[in-house]
C-alpha positions as CSV (number, residue, x, y, z in Angstrom):
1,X,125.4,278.2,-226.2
2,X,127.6,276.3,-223.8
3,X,126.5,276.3,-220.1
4,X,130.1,278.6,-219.5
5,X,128.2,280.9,-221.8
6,X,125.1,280.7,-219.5
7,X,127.0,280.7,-216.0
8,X,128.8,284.0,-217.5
9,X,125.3,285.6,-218.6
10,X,123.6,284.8,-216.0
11,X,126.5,285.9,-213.4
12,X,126.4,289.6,-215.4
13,X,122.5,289.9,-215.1
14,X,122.9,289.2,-210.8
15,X,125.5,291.6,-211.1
16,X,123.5,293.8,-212.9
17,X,120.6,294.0,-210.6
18,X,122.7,294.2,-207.2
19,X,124.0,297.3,-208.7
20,X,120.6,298.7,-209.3
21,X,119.0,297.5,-206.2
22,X,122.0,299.2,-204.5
23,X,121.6,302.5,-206.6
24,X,118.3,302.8,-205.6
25,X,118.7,302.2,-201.9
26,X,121.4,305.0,-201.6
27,X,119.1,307.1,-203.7
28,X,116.2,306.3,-201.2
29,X,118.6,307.0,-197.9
30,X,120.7,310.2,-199.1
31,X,116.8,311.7,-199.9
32,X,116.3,310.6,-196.0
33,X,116.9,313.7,-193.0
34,X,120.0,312.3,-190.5
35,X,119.7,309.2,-188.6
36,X,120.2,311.4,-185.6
37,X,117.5,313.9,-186.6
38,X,115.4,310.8,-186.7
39,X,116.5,308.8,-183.5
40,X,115.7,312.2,-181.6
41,X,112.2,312.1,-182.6
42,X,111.3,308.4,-182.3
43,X,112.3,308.7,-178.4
44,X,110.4,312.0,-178.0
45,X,107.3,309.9,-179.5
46,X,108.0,306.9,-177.5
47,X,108.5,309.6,-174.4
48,X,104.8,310.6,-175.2
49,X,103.2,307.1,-175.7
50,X,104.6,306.2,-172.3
51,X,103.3,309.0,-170.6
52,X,99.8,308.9,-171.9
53,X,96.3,308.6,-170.6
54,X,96.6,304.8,-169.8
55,X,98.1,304.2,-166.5
């Protein structure tokens, strides 16, 4: 096997495992609720924290 041969495989396995580590980030976000949904309620909770029992 020539190193062309090698360069070419090894160039199709990095492609290969972009596309799944992509695939299954999308997966993982398009299960997610809204980023606006989400921002909402991280602020109310940071609202909270702040105006807790410590002074």
């Amino acid at each position: 096997m020539s190193t062309t041969d090698l360069v070419i495989w090894l160039s199709a396995g990095m492609l290969c495992l972009a596309v799944a580590f992509t695939g299954a980030f999308a997966f993982i976000e398009i299960r997610r609720p809204p980023i606006q949904g989400r921002l909402e309620d991280i602020i109310a909770a940071a609202g909270d924290r702040k105006r807790g029992p410590c002074p």
